[in-house]
BALUM-442238 format. One record per residue (C-alpha): residue number from 1; residue in one letter; x, y, z. Coordinates in Angstrom, 3 decimals. Layout:
N
+-------+-------+----------+----------+----------+
: kolza : vexdo :        X :        Y :        Z :
+-------+-------+----------+----------+----------+
:   NUM :     a :        X :        Y :        Z :
...
+-------+-------+----------+----------+----------+
END
This chain:
223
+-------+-------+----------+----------+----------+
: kolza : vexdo :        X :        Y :        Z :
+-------+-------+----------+----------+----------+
:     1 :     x :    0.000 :    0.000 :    0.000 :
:     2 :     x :    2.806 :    2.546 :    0.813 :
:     3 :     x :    4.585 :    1.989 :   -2.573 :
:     4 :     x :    1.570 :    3.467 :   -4.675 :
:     5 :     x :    0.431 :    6.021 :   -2.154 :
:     6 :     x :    3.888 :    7.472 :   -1.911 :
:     7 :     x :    3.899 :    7.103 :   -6.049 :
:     8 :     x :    0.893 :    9.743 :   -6.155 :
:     9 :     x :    1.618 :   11.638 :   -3.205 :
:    10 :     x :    4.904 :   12.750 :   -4.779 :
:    11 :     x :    3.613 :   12.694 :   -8.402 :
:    12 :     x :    1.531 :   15.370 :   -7.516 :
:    13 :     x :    3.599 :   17.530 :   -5.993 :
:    14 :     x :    2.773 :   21.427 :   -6.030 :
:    15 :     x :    5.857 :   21.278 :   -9.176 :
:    16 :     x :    3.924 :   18.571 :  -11.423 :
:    17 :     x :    0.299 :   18.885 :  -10.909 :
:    18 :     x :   -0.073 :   21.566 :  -13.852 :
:    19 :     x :    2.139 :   18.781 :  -16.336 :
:    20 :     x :    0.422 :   15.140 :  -14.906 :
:    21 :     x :   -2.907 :   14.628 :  -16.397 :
:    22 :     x :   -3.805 :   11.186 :  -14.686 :
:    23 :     x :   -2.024 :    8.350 :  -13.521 :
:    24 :     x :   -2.859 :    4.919 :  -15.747 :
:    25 :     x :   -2.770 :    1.612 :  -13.361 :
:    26 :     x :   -1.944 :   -1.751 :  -15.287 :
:    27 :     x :   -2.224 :   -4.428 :  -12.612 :
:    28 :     x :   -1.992 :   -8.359 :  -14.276 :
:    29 :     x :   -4.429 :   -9.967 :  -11.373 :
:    30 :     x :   -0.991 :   -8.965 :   -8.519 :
:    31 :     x :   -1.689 :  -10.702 :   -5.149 :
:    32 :     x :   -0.407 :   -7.553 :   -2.954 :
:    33 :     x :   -3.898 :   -5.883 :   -2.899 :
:    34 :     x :   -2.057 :   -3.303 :   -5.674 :
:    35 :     x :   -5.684 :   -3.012 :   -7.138 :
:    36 :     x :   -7.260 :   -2.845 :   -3.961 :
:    37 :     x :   -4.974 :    0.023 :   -2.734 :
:    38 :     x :   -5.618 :    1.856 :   -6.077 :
:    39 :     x :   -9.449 :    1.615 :   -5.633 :
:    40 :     x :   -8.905 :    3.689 :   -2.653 :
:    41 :     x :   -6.488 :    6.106 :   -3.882 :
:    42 :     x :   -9.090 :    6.705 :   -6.738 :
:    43 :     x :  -11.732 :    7.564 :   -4.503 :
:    44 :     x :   -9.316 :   10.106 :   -3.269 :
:    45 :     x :   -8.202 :   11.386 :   -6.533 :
:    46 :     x :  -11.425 :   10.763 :   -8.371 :
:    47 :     x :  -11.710 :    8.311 :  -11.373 :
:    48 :     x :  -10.723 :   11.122 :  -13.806 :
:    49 :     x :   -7.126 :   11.162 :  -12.449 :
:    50 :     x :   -6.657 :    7.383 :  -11.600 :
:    51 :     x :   -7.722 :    5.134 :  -14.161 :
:    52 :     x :   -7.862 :    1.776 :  -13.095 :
:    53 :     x :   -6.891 :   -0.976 :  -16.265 :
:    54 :     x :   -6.532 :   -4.315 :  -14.428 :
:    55 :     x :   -6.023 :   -7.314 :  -16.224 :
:    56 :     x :   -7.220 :  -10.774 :  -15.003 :
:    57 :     x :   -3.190 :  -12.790 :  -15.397 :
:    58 :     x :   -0.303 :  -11.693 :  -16.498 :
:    59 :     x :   -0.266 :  -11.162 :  -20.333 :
:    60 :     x :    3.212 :   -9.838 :  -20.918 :
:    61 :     x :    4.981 :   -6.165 :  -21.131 :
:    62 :     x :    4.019 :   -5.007 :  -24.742 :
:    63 :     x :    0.430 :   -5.906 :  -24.219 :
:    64 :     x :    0.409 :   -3.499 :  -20.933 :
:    65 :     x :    2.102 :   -1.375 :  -22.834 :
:    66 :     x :   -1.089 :   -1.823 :  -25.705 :
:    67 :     x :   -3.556 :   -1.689 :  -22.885 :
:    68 :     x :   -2.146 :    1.468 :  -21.093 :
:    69 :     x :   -2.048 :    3.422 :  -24.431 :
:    70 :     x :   -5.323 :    3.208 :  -25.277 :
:    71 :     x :   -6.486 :    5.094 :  -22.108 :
:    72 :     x :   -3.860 :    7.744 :  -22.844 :
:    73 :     x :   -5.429 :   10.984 :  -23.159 :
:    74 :     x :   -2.177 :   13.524 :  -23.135 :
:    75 :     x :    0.014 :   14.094 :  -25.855 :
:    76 :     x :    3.223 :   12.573 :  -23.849 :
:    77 :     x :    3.613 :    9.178 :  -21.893 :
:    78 :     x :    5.045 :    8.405 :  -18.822 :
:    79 :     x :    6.077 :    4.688 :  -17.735 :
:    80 :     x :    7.536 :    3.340 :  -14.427 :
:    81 :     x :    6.902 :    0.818 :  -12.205 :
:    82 :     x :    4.739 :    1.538 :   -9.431 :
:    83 :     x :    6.873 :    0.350 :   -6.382 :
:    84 :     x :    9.236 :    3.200 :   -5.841 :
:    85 :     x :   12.041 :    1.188 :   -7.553 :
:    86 :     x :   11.406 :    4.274 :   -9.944 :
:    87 :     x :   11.008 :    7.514 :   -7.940 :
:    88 :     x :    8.554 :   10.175 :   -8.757 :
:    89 :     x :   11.201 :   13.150 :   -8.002 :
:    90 :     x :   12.943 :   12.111 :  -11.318 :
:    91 :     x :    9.480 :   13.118 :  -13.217 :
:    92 :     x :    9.742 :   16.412 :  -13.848 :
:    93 :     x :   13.441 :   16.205 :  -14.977 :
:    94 :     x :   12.478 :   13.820 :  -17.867 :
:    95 :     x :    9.385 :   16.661 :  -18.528 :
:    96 :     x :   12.501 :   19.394 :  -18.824 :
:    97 :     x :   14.186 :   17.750 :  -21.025 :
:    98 :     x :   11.750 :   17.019 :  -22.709 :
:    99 :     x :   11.363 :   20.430 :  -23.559 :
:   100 :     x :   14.860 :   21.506 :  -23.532 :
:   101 :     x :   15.563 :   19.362 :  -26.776 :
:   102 :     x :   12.074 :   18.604 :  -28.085 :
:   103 :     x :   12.870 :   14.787 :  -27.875 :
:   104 :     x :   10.572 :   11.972 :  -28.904 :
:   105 :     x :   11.867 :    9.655 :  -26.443 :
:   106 :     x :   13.265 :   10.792 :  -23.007 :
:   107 :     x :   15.179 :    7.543 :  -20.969 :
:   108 :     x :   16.133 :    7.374 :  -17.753 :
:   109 :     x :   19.699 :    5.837 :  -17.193 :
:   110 :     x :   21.546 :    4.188 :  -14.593 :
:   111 :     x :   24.773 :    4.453 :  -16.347 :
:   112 :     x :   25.931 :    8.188 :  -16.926 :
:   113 :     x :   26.213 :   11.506 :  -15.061 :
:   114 :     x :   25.235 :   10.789 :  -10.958 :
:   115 :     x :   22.832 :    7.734 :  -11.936 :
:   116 :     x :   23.301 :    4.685 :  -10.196 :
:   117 :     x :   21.657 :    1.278 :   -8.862 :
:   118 :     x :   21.071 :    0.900 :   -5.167 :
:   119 :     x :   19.848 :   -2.328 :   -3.335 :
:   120 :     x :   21.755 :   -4.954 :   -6.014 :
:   121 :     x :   23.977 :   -7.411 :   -4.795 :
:   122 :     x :   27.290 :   -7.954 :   -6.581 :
:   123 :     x :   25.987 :  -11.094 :   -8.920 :
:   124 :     x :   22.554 :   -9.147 :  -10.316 :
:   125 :     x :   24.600 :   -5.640 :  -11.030 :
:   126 :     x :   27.212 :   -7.755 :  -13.328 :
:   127 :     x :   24.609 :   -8.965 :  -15.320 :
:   128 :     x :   23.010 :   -5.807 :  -15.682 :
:   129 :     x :   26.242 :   -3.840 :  -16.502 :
:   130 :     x :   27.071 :   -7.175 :  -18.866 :
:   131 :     x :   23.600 :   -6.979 :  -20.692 :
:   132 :     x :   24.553 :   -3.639 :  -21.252 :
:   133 :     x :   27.642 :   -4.401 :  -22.720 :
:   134 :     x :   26.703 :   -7.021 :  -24.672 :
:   135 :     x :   24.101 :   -4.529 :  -26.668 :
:   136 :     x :   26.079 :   -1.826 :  -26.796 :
:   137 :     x :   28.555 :   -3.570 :  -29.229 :
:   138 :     x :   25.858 :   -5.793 :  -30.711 :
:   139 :     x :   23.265 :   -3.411 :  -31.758 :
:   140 :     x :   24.985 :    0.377 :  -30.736 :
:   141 :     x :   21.958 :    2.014 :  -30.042 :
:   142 :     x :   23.441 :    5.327 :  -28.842 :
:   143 :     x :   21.606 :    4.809 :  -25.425 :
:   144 :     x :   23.624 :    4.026 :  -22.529 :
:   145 :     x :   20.926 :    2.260 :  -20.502 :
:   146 :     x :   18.855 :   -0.096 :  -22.678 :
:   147 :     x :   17.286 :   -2.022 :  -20.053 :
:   148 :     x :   15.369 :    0.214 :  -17.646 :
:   149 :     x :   12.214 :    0.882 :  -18.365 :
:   150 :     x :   11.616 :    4.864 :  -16.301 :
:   151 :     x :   11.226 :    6.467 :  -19.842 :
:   152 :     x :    9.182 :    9.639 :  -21.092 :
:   153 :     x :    7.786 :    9.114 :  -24.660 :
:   154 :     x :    5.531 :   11.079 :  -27.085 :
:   155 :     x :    2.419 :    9.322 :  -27.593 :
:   156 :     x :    2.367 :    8.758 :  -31.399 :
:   157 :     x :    5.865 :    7.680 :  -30.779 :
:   158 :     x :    5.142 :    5.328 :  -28.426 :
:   159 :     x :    2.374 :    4.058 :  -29.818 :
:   160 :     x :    4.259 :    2.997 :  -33.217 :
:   161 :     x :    7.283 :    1.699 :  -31.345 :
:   162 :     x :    4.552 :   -0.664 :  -29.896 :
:   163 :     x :    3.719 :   -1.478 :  -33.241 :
:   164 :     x :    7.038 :   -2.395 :  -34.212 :
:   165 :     x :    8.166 :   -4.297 :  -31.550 :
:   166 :     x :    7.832 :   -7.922 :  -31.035 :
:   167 :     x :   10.240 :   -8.662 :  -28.499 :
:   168 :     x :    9.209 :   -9.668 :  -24.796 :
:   169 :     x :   10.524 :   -9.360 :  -20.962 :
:   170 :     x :   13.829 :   -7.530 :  -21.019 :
:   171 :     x :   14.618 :   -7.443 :  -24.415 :
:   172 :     x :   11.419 :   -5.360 :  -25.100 :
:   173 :     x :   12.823 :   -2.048 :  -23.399 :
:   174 :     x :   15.891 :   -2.536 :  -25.170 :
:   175 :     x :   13.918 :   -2.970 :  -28.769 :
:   176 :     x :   12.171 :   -0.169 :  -28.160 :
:   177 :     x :   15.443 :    1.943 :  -28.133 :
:   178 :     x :   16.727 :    0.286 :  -30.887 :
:   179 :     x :   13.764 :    0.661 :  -33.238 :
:   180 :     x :   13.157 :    4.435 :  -31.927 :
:   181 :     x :   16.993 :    4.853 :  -33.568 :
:   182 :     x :   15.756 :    3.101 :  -36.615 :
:   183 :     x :   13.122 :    5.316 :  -37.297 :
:   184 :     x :   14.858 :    8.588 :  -36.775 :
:   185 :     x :   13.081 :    9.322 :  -33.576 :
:   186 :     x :   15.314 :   11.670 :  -30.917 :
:   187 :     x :   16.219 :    9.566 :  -27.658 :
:   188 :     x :   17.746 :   12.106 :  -24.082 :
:   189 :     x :   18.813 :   10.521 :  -21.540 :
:   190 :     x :   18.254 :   11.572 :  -17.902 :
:   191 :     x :   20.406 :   10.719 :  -14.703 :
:   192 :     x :   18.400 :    8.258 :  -12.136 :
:   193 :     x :   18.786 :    6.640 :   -8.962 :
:   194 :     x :   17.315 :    2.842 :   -9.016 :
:   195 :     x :   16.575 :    1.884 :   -5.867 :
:   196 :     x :   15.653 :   -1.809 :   -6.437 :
:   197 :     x :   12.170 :   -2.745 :   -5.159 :
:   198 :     x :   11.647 :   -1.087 :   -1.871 :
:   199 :     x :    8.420 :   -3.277 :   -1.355 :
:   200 :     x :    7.933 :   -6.601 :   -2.745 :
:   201 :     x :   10.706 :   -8.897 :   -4.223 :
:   202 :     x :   12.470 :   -8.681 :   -7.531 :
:   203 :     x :   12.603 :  -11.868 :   -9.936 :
:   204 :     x :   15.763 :  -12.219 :  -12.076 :
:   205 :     x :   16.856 :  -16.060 :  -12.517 :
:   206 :     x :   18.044 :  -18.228 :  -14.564 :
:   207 :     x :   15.121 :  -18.685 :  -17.379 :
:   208 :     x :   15.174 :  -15.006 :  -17.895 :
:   209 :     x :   18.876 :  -14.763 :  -18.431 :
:   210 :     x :   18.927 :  -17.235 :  -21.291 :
:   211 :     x :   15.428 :  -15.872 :  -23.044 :
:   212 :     x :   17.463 :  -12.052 :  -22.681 :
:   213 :     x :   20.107 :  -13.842 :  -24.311 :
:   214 :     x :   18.045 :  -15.274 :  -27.291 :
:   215 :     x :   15.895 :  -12.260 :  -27.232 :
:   216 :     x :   19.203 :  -10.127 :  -28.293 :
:   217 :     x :   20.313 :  -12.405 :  -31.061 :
:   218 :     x :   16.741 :  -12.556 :  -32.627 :
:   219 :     x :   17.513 :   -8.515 :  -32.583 :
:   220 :     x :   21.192 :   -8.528 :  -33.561 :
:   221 :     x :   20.189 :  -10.437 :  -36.563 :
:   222 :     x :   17.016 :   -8.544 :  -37.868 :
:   223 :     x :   18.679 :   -5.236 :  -37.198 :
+-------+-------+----------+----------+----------+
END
């Protein structure tokens, strides 16, 4: 409960209120009462500012992604997870610049300027820094953190990276950065502080590894 309600309380902060239109919940039938919690916070807030999207299982990242756009009313998106692993006080840096360089795609990274990951043990932040690696000198995307997924995007632009994506799990956020180079679009980068799941308990094992693996062939070899 205290992950989303600090999410909104600091989303609408005296700073953002005028730029944050409504907050879009995708919940894939979670077991820790996320929808429950967000039925509340909408009585606060009124429907009009939380929109409530569940799902009834788990149907995959794109398709939230699918889901979430189609109840997008503003002309730029915002996605983060919802369990302060992604902090609200980042938001209106990504909305500056934004503006400062009229990008189509603004990403948060951990990897440049005073980012950084905090809460990983040794083992999880080689693989991320490895994963990394391994795409920057497979598909150079220009983007020096390709698998976070804090990102600002326009909604047209989002909506046809979507499109043209068929990648899942990980190896969707980094597709989406590699096709948004392939089609011209503008990508900034913003400085962020990843505090890894402050409630609830990340999943990274073995399975995932290897499909991130296969996932970054299939896009080495159709990029």
């Amino acid at each position: 409960m205290r992950d989303v309600l600090g999410l909104v309380g600091s989303s609408w902060s005296e700073k953002s209120s005028q730029q944050l239109t409504a907050i879009i919940v995708i919940d894939d039938g979670s077991p820790d009462g996320t929808l429950q919690v967000a039925e509340q916070l909408q009585k606060i807030y009124g429907e009009d500012r939380i929109l409530l999207r569940p799902r009834a299982k788990k149907l995959g990242l794109g398709t939230a992604y699918i889901h979430g756009i189609q109840h997008a009313t503003g002309n730029f998106v915002i996605i983060m997870d919802a369990d302060l692993s992604h902090h609200p006080k980042f938001i209106p840096r990504f909305i500056e610049k934004q503006k400062e360089g009229g990008y189509d795609l603004v990403s948060g990274t951990r990897y440049r300027g005073d980012g950084g990951v905090y809460g990983w043990d040794l083992r999880r932040k080689l693989i991320s820094r490895g994963a990394n690696f391994l795409t920057q000198v497979l598909l150079r995307p220009g983007a020096s953190d390709l698998t976070g997924s804090f990102r600002l995007y326009k909604k047209e632009v989002l909506e046809r990276l979507v499109e043209r994506c068929v990648s899942k799990g990980y190896v969707f956020q980094m597709e989406m950065i590699v096709r948004a180079r392939q089609l011209g679009y503008s990508v900034g980068e913003v400085p962020i502080s990843f505090v890894d799941r402050v409630y609830g308990e990340s999943k990274l094992g073995g399975n995932e590894i290897v499909s991130f693996v296969k996932g970054l062939l299939t896009l080495f070899a159709t990029t």
